[in-house]
C-alpha positions in Angstrom: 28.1 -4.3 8.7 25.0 -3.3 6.5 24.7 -0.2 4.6 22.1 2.6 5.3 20.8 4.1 2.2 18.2 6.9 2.2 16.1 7.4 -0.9 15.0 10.8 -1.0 13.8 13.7 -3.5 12.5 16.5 -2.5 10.3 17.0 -5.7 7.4 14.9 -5.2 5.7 11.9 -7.8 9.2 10.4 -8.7 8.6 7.3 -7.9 10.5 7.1 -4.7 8.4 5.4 -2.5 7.7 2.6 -5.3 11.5 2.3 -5.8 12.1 1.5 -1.9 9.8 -1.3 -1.9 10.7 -2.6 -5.0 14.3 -2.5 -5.2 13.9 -4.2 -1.0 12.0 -7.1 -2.5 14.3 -7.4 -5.7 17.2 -7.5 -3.0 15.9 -9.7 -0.6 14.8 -12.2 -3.5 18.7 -11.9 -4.1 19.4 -13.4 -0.8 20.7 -10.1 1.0 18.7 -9.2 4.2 16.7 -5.6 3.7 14.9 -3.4 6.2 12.8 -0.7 5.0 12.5 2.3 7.3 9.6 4.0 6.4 9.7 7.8 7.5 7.2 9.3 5.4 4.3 10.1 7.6 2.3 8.8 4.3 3.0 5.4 5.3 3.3 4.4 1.5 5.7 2.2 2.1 4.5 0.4 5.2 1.0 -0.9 3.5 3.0 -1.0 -0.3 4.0 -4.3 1.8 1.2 -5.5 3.1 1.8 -3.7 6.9 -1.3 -2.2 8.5 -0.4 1.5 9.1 -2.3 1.1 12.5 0.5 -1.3 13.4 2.0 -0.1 16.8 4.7 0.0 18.1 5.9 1.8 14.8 9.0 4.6 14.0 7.7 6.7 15.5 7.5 5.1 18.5 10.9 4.1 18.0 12.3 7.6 17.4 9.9 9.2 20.3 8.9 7.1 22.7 12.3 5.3 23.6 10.8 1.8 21.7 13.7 -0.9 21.0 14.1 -1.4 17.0 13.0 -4.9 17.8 9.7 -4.6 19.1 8.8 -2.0 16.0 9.7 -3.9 13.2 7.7 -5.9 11.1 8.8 -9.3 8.8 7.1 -9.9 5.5 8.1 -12.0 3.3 9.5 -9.1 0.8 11.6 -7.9 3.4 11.3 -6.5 7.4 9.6 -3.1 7.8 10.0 -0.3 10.1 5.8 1.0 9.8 4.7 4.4 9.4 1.8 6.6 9.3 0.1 9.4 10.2 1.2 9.9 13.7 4.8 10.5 12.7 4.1 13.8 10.9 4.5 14.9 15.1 7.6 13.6 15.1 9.3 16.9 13.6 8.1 18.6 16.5 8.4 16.4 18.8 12.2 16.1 17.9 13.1 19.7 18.1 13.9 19.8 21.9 15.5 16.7 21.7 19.0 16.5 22.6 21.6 15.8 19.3 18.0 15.7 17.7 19.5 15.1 14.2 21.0 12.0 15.7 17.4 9.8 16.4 17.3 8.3 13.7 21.0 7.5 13.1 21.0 6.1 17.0 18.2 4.1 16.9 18.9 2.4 13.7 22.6 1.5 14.3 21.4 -1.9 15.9 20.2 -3.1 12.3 23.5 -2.7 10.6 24.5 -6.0 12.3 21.9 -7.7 11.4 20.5 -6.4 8.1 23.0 -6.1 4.3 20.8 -2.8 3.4 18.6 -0.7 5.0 16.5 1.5 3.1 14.9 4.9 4.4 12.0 6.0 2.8 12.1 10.3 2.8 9.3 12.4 3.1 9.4 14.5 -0.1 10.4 18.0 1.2 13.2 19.3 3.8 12.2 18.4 7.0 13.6 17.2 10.6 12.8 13.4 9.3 14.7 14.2 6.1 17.6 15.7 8.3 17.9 12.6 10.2 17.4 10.6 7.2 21.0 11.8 6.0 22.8 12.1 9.0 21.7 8.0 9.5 22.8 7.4 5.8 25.8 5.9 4.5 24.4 7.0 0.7 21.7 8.9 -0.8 19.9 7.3 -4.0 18.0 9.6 -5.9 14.8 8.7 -8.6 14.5 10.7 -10.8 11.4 11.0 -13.0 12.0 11.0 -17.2 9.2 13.7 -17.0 9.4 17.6 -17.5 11.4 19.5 -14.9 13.1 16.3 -14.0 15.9 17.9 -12.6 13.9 20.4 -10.1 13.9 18.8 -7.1 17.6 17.7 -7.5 18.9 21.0 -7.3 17.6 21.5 -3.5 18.3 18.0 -2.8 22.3 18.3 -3.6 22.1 21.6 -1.4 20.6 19.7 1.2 23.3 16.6 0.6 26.1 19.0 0.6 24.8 20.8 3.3 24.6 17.8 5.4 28.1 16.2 4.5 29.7 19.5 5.6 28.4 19.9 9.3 26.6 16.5 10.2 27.8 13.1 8.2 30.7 14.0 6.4 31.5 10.9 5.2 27.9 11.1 3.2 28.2 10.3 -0.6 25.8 9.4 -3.6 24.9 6.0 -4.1 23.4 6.5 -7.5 20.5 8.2 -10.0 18.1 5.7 -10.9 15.8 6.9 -13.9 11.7 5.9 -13.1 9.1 5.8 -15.0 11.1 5.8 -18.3 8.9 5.3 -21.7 11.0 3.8 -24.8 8.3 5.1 -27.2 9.3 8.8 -26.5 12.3 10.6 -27.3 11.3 13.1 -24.6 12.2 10.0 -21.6 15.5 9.8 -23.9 15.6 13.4 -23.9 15.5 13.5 -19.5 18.0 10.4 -19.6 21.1 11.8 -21.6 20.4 15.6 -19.6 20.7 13.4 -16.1 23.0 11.4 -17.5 25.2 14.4 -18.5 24.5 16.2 -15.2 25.2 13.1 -13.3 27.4 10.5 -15.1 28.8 7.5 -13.7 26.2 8.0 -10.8 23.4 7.1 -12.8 22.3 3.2 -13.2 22.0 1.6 -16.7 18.8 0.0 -15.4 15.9 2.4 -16.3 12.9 1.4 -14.5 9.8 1.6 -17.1 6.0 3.4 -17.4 4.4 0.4 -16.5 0.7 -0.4 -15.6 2.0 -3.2 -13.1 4.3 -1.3 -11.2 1.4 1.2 -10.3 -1.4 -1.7 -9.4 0.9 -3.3 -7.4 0.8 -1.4 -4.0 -2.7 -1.3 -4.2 -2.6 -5.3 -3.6 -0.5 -4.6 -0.9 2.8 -6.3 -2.4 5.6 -5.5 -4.9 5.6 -5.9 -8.1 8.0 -8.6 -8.1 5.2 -10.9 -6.1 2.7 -9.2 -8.0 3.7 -9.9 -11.4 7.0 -11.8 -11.5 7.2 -11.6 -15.4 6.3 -8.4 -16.2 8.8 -5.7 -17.2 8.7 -3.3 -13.6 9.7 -6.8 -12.0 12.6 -7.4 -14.7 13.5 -3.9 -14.3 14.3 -4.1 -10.5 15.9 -7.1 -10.5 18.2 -6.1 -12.5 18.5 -2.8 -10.4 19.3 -5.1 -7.2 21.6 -6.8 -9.4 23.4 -3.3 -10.5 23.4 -2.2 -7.1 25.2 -5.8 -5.9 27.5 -5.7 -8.5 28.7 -1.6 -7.8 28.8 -2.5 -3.9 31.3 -5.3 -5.0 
């Protein structure tokens, strides 16, 4: 059975989005078979691999309409994708007079753990009803976290939320791991972020640091990860050996 594993923060800029698509492609290029749900009515993650967000059927129709997970998802060759945009910032609402309505997303997706080794949700950056659904679907939460100033701001809410959520929806909810973005070696202020998560976190948090790089940022803009974009260059070395972590924890 594959794993479900939402990556979510609810402080924005963290490099969340970049993370899901980059650790998917790192992953698949390690022979394991990813789907990226993208919930983030953004859609950063649908067209950060090449998918129109015009593409329909999309989540939204999945979660709303009564769509099979079949018809909505979307191969390319960095992995399958579950499209997003615009149109699922309705969803919230929509969902509210749903019955078990924190259970869409967890019901519609459980057809992919038998066919997929990880499937990644991408989280809108705030506490929402997508967010909800996010963890109640999720076997694990990994959280970026950004070597930047007030690192650990959006944590705080997001462990309230975790907790939260383990107690009255999915207990069996846990924390997959801290992965430090956007990590400059030149500064002792990045080193300064990593030992305090580090200390807050411990064991949770991955040795791989992903770096400041210009790479990583240009890549979405082509449309691919970084991995197809620049195979050598350090944000590509960097999430490989993040999909190589992960494998080697999971085992």
């Amino acid at each position: 059975m594959g794993k479900i594993i939402a990556l979510a923060n609810q402080k924005g800029g963290v490099g969340k989005t970049t993370t899901c698509i980059n650790l998917a492609a790192a992953l698949t290029k390690r022979n394991r078979k990813v789907l990226v749900a993208d919930c983030d009515p953004q859609g950063n993650s649908t067209s950060g691999l090449g998918v129109r967000k015009d593409r329909e059927p999309n989540i939204y129709d999945l979660l709303v309409r009564g769509r099979s997970l079949a018809e909505c998802v979307v191969e390319t060759p960095y992995c399958d994708v579950l499209p997003a945009n615009r149109e699922l910032s309705g969803a919230s609402v929509e969902l509210v007079d749903m019955q078990s309505r924190e259970y869409v997303l967890k019901t519609a997706l459980a057809p992919a753990k038998e066919k997929y080794d990880y499937i990644f949700i991408d989280c809108p950056p705030s506490l929402e009803l997508l967010t909800v659904n996010a963890l109640v679907a999720a076997d694990s939460v990994l959280i970026p976290v950004q070597c930047e100033y007030y690192a650990l701001e959006g944590i705080t809410d997001l462990m309230t939320s975790i907790k939260l959520t383990k107690r009255t929806l999915n207990p069996p909810l846990e924390i997959q791991g801290i992965v430090l973005t956007m990590y400059d070696s030149r500064t002792n202020f990045s080193e300064q972020v990593a030992a305090e998560v580090q200390k807050f976190f411990g064991t949770a948090v991955y040795k791989t640091r992903i770096p400041r790089a210009v790479r990583i940022a240009e890549s979405p803009s082509h449309g691919m990860p970084v991995i197809k974009y620049d195979r050598m260059s350090r944000g590509s070395r960097a999430y490989l050996h993040l999909a190589d972590e992960l494998i080697k924890r999971e085992e």
